[in-house]
N, C-alpha and C positions, 0 to 999 in steps of 0.2 A: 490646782497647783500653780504657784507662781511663775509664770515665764518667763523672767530676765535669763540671761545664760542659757548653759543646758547640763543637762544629766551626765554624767561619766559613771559607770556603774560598773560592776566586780571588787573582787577584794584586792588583785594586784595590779589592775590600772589605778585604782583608787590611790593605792598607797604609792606608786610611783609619779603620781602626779602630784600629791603632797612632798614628796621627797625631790623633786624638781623646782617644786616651787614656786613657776613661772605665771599662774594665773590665780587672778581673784576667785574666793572660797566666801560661796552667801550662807548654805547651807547643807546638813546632811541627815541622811535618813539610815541610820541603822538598827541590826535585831533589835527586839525588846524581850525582854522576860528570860529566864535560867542565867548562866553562868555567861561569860565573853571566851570565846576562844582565844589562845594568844595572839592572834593575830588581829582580830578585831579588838582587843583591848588595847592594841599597840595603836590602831588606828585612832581610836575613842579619846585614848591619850592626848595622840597629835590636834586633831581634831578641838579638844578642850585647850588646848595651851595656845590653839591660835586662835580661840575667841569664835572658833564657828558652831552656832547654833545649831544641835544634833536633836532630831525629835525621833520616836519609834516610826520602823518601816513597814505598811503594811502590805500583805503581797500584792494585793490586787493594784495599790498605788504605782510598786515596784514593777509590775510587771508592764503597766502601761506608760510606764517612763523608759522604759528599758526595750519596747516595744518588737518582745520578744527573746531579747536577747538574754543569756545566764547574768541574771545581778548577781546570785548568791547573798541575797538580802540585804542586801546594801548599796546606797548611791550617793554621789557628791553634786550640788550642783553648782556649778563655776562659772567664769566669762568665758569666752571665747577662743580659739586654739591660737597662739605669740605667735602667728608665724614671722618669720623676719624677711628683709629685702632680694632679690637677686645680688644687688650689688655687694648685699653682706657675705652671701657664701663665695662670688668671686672671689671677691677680695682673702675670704679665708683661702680660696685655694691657692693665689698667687702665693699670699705669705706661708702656704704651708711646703714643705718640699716632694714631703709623701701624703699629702692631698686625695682626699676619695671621696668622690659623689657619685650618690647616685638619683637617675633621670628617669621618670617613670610616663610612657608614654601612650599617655588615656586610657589610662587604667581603672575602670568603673566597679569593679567588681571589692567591697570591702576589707573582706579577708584577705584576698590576696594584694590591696596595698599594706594591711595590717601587718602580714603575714614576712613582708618584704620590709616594713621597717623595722620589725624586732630583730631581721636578720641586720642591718643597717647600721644598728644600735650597737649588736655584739661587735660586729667588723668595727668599728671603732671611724664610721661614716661621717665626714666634715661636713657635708652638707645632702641634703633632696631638694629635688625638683622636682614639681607638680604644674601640670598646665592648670588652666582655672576653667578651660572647658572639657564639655568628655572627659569628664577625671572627677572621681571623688576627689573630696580634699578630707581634712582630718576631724573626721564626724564624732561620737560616742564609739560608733561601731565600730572604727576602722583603731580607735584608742584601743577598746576590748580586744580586736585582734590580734592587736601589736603585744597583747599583757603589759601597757603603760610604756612599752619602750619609745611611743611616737613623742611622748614630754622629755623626753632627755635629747631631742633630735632637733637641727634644726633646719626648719623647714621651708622654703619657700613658694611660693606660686607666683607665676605670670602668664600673660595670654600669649606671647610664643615661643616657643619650645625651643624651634630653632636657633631663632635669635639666641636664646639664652647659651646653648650650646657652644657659639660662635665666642660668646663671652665670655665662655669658660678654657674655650681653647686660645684667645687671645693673650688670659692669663696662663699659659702654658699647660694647660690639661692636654692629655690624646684620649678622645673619647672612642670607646668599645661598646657595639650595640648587638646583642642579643638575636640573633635569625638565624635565616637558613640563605643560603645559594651558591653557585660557583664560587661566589667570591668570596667564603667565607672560611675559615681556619678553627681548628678544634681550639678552645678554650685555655686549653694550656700548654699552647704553645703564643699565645702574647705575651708579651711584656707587659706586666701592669703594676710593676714598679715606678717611682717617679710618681706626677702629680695625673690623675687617670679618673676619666669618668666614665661608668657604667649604665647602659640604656638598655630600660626592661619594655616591651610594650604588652598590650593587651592580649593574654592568652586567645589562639586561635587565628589575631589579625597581626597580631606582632607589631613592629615600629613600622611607622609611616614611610613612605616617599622618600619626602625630603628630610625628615630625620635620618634615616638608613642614610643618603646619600652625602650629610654633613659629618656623617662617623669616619673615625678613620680607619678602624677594624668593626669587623663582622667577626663577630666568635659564633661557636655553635656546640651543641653540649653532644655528642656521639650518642645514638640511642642503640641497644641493644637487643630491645623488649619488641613487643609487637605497636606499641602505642608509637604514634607521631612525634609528638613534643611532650616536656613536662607543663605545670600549670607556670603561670608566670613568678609566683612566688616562691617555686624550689628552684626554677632557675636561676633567677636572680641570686638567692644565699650560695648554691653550687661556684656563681663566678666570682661572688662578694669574696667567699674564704678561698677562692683561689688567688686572689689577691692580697688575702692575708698570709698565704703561706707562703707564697713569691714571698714576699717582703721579710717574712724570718730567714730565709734559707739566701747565703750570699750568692753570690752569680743569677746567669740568667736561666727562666726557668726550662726544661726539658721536657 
């Protein structure tokens, strides 16, 4: 198989990444033989009209591109993930007024950044941040998790976290970080109206040090159940759309 790029594989990363746009398209591999389901026909379409060369997929090829993960018989292979600047998402958040990022703090585990940007996506997320160590960044896998939503997102990485954070509150963000401890406040009772950045870290070790200590709230999500915490990816979407529903409802939230 040729290795320039890499694989993106399913049917609805596939096609949200052709509907985003943003990166080069060498080749693809889909069914061959019976009929197209509509959706793979839609694909097939798009695929033909922009000139990318589609050959039959076979599984054993499929499977070792995919390197275990569900293709659903189908892969694209592309350039590399747009991510863009820090300076670009500042900047979005200064210029925006109801600004929302979210910070994801050495989050290794795929699904659960996957899992955390398709929530990111829906809340209607200005920007992420990704450290560039101890951190995935935005792999095949972590695409397939997301169901495509990590192409419509945009994304940054830099090597510190904190700094970055510093630069986002300079442009007028109050950043809220995800934990537990005295000092922390049930979730909905923040403000996260206005221009707000949200910090998920890695289930079980949670945000760093000096992260936690550069937030300006500690939220924490009330457990009820016998478990600890949730994983990091249902936490995060729990405080994502608590943010979105502040923001529909006028006054401050209760």
């Amino acid at each position: 198989m040729e290795s320039k790029g890499e694989w993106i594989y399913g049917r609805r990363p596939v096609m949200e990444l052709l509907r985003a746009g943003r990166r080069h398209l060498y080749e693809a591999l889909l069914p061959s033989g019976g009929r197209d389901t509509p959706e793979v026909a839609e694909l097939r379409a798009k695929l033909v009209s922009a000139g990318v060369p589609v050959r039959p997929g076979q599984r054993q090829e499929l499977d070792a591109l995919a390197a275990g993960g569900n293709h659903q018989g189908l892969a694209l292979r592309v350039g590399g993930y747009p991510y863009v600047s820090l300076e670009q998402v500042v900047h979005d958040v200064r210029e925006q007024p109801l600004a929302l990022a979210l910070l994801l703090d050495h989050i290794e585990d795929p699904q659960n950044v996957g899992s955390l940007l398709r929530s990111a996506e829906a809340a209607g997320v200005t920007g992420v941040l990704l450290p560039e160590d101890r951190a995935v960044g935005i792999t095949p896998a972590v695409v397939r998790a997301s169901a495509g939503a990590s192409e419509h997102l945009r994304i940054a990485r830099m090597v510190n976290l904190v700094r970055a954070m510093k630069a986002l509150q300079d442009a007028g963000a109050w950043l809220a970080g995800l934990d537990l401890g005295d000092d922390a406040r049930r979730y909905t009772e923040i403000d996260f109206r206005g221009r707000m950045g949200i910090v998920v870290g890695a289930e079980g070790e949670g945000i760093g040090r000096l992260v936690r200590e550069t937030c300006d709230f500690i939220a924490q999500i009330p457990m009820q159940g016998r478990v600890a915490s949730l994983n990091a990816g249902a936490a995060g979407a729990i405080v994502l759309f608590e943010a979105v529903r502040q923001r529909a409802v006028p006054g401050r939230a209760t």
